[in-house]
N, C-alpha and C positions, 0 to 999 in steps of 0.2 A: 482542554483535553489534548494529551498529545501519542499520537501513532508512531509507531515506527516499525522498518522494514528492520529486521536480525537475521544476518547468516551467522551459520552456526556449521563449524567442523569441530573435529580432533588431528592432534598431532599425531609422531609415531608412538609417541609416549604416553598417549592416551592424554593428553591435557587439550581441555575445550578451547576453543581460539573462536572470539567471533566480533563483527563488527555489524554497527546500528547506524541505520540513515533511517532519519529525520522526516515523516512525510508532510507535508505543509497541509495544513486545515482543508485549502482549500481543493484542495485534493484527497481528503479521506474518503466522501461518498463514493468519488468514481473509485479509488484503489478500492473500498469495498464490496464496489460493485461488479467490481473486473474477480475479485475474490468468489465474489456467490455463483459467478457466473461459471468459473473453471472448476469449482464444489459441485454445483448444481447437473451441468451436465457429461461432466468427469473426462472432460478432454485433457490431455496432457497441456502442461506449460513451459514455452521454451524460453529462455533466460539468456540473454548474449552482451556485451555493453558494444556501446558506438561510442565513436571517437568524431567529437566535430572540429573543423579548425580553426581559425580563427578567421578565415572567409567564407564559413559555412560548408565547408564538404566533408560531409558526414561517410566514416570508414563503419563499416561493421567488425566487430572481433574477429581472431581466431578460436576463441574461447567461446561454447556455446555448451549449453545444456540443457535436457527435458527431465521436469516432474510433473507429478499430478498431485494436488492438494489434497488430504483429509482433514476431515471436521473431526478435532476433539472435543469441539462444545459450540454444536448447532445454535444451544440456547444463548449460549454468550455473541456468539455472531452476532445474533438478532439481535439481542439490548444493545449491544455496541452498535449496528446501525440507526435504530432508532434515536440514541444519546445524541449519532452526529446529525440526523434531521431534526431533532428538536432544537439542538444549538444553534444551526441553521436559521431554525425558524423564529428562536428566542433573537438572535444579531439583524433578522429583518424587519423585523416588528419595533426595534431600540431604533433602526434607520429611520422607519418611516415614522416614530412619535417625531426624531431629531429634525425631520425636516418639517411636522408640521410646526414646529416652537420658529 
């Protein structure tokens, strides 16, 4: 399965512009989790990027932003969490037969 994060605007001319980053597997529960969480108890979420260098000192933006999340499909939420604990659970269960061979 694979996740991904989509921002999503329009132009002046009304045409959609958006771009898709990639969230790595092992990282879906927790982005999920960080999801249900700012769902759940409806705090806003602030969005900024960092800038590290290449000797580690990390800049924060001048660009930052707050939204709050809505559920267009609580139900789908939930199956999609479940899918990525079960896949979880089906790749630990493949570890542990591999190590007992």
């Amino acid at each position: 399965m694979k996740l991904r994060l989509v921002l999503k605007t329009t132009t002046k001319k009304n045409k959609e512009v958006m771009i898709k980053f990639n969230i790595a597997p092992s990282k879906h529960l927790g982005f999920i989790n960080f999801i249900n969480l700012a769902l759940n108890q409806g705090n806003p979420v602030t969005l900024y990027f960092e800038k590290i260098s290449k000797t580690g000192v990390r800049e924060e933006s001048k660009i930052a932003g707050t939204f709050k999340f809505e559920g267009r499909d609580d139900k789908n939420l939930t199956e999609l969490e479940e899918e990525i604990k079960n896949d979880r659970a089906m790749k630990k269960k493949q570890k542990q037969k591999q190590k007992r061979k």
